[in-house]
N, CA, C and O atoms as CSV, one atom per row, in Angstrom:
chain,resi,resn,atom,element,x,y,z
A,1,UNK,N,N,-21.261,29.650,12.524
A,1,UNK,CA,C,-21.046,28.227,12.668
A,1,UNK,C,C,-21.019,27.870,14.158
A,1,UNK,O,O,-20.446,28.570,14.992
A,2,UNK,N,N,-21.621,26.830,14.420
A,2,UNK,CA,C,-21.675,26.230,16.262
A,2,UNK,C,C,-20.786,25.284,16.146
A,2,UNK,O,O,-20.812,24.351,15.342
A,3,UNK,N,N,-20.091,25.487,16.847
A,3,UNK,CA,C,-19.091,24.219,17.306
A,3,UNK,C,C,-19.547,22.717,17.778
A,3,UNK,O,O,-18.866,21.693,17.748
A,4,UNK,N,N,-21.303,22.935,18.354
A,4,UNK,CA,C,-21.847,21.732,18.981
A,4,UNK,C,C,-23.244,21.441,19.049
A,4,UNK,O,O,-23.915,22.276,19.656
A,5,UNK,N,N,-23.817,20.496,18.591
A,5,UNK,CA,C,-25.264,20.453,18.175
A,5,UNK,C,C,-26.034,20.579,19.692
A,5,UNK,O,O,-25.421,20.394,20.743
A,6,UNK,N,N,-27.009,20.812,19.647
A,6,UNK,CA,C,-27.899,21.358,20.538
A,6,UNK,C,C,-27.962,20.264,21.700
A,6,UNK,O,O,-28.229,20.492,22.879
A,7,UNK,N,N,-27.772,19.487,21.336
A,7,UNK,CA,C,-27.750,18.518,22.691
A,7,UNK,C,C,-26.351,18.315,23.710
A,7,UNK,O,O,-26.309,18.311,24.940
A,8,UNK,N,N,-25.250,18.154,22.726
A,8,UNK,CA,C,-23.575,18.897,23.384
A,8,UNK,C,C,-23.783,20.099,24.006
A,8,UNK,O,O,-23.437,20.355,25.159
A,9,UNK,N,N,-24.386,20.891,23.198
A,9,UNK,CA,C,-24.563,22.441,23.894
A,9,UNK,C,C,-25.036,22.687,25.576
A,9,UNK,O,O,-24.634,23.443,26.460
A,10,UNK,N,N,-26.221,21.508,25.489
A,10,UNK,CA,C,-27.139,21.486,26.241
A,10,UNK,C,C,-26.481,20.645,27.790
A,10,UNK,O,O,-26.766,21.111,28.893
A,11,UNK,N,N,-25.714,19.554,27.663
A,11,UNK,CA,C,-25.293,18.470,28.342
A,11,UNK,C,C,-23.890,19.720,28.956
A,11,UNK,O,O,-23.647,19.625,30.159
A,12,UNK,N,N,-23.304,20.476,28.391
A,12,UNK,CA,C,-22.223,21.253,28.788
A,12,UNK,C,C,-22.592,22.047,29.666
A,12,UNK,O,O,-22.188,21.921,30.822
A,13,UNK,N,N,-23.482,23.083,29.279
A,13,UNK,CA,C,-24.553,24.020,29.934
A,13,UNK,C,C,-24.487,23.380,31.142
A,13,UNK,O,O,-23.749,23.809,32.029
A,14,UNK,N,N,-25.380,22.103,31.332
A,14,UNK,CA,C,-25.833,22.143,32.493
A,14,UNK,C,C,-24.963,21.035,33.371
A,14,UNK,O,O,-25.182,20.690,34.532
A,15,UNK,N,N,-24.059,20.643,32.604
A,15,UNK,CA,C,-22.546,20.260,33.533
A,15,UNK,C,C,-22.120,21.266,34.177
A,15,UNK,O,O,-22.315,21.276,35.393
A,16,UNK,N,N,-21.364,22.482,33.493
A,16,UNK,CA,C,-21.159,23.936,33.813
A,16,UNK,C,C,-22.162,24.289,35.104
A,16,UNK,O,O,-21.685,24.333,36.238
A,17,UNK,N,N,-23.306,24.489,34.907
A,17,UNK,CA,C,-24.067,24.734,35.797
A,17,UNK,C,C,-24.514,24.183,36.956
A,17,UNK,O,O,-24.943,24.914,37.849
A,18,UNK,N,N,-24.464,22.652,37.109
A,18,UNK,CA,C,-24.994,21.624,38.030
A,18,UNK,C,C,-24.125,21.204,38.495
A,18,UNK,O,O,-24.458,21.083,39.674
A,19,UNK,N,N,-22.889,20.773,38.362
A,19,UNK,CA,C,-22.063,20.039,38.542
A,19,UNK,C,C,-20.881,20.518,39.040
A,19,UNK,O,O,-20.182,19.878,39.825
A,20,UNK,N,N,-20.571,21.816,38.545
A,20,UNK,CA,C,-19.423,22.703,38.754
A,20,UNK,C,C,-19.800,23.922,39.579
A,20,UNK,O,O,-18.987,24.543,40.264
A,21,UNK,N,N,-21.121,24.229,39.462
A,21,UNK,CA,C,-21.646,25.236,39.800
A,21,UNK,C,C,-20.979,26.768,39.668
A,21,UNK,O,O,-20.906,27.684,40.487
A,22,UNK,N,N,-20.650,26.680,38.666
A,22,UNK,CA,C,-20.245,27.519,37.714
A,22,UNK,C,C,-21.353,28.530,36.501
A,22,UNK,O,O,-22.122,27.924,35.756
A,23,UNK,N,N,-21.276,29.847,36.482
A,23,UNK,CA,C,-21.944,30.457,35.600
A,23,UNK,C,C,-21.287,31.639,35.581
A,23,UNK,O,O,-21.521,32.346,36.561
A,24,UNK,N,N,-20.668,32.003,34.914
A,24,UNK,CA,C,-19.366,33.464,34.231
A,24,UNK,C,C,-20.984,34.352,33.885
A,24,UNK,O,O,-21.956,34.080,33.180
A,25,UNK,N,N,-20.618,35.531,34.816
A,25,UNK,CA,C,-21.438,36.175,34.622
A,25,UNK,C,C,-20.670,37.175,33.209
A,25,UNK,O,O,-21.364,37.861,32.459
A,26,UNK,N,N,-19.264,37.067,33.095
A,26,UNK,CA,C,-18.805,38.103,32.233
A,26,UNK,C,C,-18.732,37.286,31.083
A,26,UNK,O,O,-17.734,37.638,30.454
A,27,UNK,N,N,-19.310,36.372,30.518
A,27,UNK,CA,C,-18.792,35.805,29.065
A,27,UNK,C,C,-19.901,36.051,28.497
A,27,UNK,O,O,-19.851,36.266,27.286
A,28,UNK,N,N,-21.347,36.101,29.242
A,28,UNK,CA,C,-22.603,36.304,28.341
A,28,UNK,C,C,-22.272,36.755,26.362
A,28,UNK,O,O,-22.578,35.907,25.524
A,29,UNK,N,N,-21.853,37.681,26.057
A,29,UNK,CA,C,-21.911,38.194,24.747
A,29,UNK,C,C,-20.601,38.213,24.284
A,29,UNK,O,O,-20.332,38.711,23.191
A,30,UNK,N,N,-19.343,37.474,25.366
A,30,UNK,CA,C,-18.185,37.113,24.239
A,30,UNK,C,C,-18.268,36.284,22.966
A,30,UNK,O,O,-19.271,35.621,22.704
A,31,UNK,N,N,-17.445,36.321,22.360
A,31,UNK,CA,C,-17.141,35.364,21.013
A,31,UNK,C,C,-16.810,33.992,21.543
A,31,UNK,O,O,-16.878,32.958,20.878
A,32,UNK,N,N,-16.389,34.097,22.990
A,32,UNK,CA,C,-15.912,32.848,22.581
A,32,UNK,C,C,-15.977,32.013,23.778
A,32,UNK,O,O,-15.053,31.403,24.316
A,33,UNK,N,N,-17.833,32.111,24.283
A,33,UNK,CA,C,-18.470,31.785,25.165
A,33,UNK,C,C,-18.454,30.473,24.920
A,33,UNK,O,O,-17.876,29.877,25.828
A,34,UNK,N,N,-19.003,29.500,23.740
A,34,UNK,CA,C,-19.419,28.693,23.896
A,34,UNK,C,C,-17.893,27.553,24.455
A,34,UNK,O,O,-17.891,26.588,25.219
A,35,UNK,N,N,-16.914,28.112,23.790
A,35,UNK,CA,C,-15.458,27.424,23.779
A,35,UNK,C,C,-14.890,27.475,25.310
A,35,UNK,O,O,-14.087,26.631,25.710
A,36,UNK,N,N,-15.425,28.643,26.216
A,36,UNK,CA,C,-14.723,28.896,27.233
A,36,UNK,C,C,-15.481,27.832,28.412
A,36,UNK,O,O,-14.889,27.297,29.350
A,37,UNK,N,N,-17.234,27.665,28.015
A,37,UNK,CA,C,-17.310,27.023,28.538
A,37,UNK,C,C,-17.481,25.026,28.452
A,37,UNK,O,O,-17.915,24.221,29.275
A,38,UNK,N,N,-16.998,24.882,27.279
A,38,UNK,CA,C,-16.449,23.496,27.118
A,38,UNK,C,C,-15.138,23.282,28.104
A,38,UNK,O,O,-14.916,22.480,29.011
A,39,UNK,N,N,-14.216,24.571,27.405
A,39,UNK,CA,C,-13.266,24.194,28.384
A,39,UNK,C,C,-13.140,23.910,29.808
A,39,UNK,O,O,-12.342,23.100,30.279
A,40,UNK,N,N,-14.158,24.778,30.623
A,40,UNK,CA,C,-14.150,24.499,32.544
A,40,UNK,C,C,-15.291,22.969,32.574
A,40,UNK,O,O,-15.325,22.276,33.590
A,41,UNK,N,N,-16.103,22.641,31.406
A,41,UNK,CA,C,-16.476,21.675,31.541
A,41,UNK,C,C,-15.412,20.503,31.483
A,41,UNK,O,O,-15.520,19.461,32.130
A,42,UNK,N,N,-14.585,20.745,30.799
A,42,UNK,CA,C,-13.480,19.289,30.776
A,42,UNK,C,C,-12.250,19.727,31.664
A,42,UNK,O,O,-11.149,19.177,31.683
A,43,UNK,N,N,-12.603,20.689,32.305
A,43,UNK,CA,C,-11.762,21.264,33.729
A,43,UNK,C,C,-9.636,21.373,32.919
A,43,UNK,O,O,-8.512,21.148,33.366
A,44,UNK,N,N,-10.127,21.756,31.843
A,44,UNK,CA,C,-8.550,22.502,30.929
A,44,UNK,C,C,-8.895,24.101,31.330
A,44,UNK,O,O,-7.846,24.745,31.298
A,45,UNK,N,N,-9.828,24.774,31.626
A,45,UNK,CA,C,-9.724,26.029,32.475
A,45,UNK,C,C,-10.551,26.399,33.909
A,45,UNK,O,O,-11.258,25.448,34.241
A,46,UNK,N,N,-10.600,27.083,34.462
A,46,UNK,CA,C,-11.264,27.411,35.638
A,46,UNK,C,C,-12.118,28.414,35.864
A,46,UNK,O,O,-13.229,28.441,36.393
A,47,UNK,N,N,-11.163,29.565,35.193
A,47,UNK,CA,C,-11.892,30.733,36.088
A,47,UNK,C,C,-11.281,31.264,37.111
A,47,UNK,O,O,-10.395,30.672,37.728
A,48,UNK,N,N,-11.807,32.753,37.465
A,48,UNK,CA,C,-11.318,33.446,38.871
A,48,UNK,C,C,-12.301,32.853,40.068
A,48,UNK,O,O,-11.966,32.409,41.167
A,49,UNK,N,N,-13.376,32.967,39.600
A,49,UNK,CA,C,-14.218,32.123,40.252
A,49,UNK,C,C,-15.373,31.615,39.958
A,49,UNK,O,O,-15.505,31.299,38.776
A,50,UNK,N,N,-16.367,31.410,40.738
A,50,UNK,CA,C,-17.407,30.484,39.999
A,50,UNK,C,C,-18.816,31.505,39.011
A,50,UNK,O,O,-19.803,31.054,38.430
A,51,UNK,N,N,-18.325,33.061,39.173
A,51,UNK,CA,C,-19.039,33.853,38.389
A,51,UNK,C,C,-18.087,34.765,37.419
A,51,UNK,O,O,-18.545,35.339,36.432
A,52,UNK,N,N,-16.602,34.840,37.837
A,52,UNK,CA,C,-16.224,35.509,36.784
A,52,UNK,C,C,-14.833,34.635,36.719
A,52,UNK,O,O,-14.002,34.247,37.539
A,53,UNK,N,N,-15.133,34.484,34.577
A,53,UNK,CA,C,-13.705,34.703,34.192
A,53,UNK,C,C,-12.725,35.174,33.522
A,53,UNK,O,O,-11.724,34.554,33.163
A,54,UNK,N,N,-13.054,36.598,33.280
A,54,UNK,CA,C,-12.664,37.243,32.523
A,54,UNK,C,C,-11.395,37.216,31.585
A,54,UNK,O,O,-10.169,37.319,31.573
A,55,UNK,N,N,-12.701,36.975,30.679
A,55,UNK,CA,C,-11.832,36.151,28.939
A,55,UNK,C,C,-11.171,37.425,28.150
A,55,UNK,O,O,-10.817,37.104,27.015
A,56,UNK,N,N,-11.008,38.311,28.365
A,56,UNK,CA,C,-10.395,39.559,28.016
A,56,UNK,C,C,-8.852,39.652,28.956
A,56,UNK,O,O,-8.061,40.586,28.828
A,57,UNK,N,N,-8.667,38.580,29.812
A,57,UNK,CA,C,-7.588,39.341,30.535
A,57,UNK,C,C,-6.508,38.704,29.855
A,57,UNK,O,O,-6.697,37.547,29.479
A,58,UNK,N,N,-5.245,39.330,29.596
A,58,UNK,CA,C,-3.827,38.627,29.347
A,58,UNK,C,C,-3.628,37.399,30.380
A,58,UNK,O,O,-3.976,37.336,31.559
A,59,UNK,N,N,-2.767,36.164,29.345
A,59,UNK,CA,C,-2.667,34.764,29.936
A,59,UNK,C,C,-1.156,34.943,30.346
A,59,UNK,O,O,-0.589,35.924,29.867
A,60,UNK,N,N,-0.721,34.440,30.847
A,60,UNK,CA,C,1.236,34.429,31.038
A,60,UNK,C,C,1.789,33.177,30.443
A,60,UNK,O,O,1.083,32.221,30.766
A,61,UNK,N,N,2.754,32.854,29.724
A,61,UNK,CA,C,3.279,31.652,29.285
A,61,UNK,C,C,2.576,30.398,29.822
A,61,UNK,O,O,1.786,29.602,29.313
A,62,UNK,N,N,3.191,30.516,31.126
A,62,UNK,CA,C,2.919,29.703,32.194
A,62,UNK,C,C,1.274,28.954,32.012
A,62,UNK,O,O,1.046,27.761,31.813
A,63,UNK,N,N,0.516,29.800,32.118
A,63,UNK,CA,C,-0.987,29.823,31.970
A,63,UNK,C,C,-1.091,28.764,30.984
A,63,UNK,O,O,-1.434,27.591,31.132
A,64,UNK,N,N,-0.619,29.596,29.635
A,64,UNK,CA,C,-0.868,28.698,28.121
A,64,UNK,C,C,-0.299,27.776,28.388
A,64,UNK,O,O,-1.128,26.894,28.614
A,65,UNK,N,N,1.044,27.282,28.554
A,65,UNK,CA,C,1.584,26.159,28.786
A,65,UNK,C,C,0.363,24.916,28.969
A,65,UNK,O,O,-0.073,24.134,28.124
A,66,UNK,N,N,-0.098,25.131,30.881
A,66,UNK,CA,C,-1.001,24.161,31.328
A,66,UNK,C,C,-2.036,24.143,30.776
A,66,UNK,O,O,-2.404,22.987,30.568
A,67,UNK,N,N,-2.922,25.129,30.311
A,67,UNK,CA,C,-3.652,24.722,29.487
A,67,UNK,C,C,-3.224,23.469,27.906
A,67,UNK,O,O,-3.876,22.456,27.653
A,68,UNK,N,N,-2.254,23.864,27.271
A,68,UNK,CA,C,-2.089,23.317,26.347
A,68,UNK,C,C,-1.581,21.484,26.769
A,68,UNK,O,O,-1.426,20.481,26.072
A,69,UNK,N,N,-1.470,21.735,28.079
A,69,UNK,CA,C,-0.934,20.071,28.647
A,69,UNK,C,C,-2.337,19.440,29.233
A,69,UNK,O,O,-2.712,18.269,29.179
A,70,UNK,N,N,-2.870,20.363,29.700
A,70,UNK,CA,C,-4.269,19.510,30.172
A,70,UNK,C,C,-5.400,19.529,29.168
A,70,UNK,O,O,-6.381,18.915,29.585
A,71,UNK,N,N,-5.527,19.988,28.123
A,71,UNK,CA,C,-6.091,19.796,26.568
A,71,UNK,C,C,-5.514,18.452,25.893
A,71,UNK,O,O,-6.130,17.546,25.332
A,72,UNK,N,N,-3.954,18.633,26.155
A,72,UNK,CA,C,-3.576,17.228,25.227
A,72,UNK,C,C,-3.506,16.011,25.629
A,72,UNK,O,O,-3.238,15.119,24.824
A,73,UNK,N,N,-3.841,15.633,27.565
A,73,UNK,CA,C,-3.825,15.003,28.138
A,73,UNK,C,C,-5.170,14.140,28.208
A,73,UNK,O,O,-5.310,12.937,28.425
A,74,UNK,N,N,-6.086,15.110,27.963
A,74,UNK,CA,C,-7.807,14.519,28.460
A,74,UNK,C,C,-7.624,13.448,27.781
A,74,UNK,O,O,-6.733,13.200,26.969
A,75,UNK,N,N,-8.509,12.798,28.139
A,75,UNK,CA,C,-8.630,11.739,27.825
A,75,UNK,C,C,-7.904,10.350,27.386
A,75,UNK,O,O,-8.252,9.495,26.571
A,76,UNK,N,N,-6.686,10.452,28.289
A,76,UNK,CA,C,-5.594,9.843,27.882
A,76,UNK,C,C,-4.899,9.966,26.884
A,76,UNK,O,O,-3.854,9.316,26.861
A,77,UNK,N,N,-5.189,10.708,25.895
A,77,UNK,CA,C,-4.703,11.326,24.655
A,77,UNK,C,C,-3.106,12.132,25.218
A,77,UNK,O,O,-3.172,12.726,26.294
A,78,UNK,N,N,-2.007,12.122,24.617
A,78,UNK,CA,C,-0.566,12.659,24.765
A,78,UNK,C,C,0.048,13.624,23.435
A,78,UNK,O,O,-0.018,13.705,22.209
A,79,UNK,N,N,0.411,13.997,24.113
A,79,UNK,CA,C,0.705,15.321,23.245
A,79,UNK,C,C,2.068,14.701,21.855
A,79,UNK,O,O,2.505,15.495,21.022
């Protein structure tokens, strides 16, 4: 199942890529590529840097926390 029809897919991609100048060389064949990079597209994650962000590493409370506040925030939306 895709989370986003080919044109979302496409408009993210090259937000990610153009805009952020961003490309995770380590997510290529994760599971959960397409999600990781929605997320640095709506800037709820980052990255170590603009080629790696290794989606395998342990998060700390802290981490999840802000993520879960800047997810419920976008778009003026409140938790």
């Amino acid at each position: 199942m895709t989370l986003f029809s080919l044109p979302e897919r496409l408009f993210v991609d090259i937000y990610c890529r153009r805009v952020l100048r961003k490309v995770f060389t380590d997510t290529g064949d994760h599971w959960g590529k397409e999600a990781i990079i929605t997320a640095v597209a709506h800037e709820i994650v980052s990255g170590y840097s603009k080629t790696v962000f290794a989606p395998n590493d342990p998060i700390i409370r802290e981490q999840m926390a802000l993520i879960v506040v800047k997810a419920g925030f976008r778009g003026g939306n409140r938790l």
